[in-house]
C-alpha positions in Angstrom: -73.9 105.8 102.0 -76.1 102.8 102.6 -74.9 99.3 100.6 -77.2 98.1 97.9 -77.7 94.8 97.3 -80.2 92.6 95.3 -80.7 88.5 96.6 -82.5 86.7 93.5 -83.6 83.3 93.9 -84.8 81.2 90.8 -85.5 77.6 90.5 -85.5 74.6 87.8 -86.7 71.3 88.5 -85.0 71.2 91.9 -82.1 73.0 91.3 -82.0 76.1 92.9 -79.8 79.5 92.1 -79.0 82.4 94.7 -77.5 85.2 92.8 -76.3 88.1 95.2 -75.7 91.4 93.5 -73.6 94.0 94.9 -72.3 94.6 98.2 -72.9 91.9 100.6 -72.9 92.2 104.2 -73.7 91.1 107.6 -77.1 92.2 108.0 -78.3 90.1 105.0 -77.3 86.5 106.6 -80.4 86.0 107.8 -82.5 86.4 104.7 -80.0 84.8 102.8 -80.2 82.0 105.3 -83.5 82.0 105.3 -83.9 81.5 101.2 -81.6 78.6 102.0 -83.8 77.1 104.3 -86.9 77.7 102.2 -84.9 76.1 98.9 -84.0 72.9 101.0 -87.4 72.6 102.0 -88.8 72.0 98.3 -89.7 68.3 97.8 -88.3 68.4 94.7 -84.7 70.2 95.7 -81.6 68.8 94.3 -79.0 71.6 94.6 -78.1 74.8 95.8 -75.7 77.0 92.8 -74.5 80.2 94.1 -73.8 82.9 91.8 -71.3 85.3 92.7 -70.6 87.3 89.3 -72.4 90.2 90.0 -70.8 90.4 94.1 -69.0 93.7 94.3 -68.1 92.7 97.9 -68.9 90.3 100.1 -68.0 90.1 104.1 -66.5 86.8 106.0 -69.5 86.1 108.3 -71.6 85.6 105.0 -68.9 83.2 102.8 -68.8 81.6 106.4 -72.5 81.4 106.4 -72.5 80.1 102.5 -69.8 77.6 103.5 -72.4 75.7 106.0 
């Protein structure tokens, strides 16, 4: 059974929010990464809040990832 997972990204006068919803693995680090990148970017950025309440699972390469 394939993993199903949802990335949402929202943002409010520079502070950004990555919710990740479901089952988080491996092959999602680099679009996750890649949000990140894009979020940092914005003239405006401030923060970064990641919102873990809706993770079912998560794998160590992406908290490692988060962690950078």
């Amino acid at each position: 059974m394939m993993s199903r997972c949802k990335i949402l990204q929202a943002n409010c006068s520079g502070v950004h929010v990555l919710k990740l919803v479901g089952e988080v693995r491996l092959n999602l680090c680099s679009t996750i990464d890649s949000a990140i990148e894009s979020m940092t970017a914005d003239p405006e950025f401030a923060t970064i809040v990641v919102d873990l309440s809706e993770t079912t699972l998560i794998d160590s390469t992406t908290l490692g990832m988060l962690a950078k």
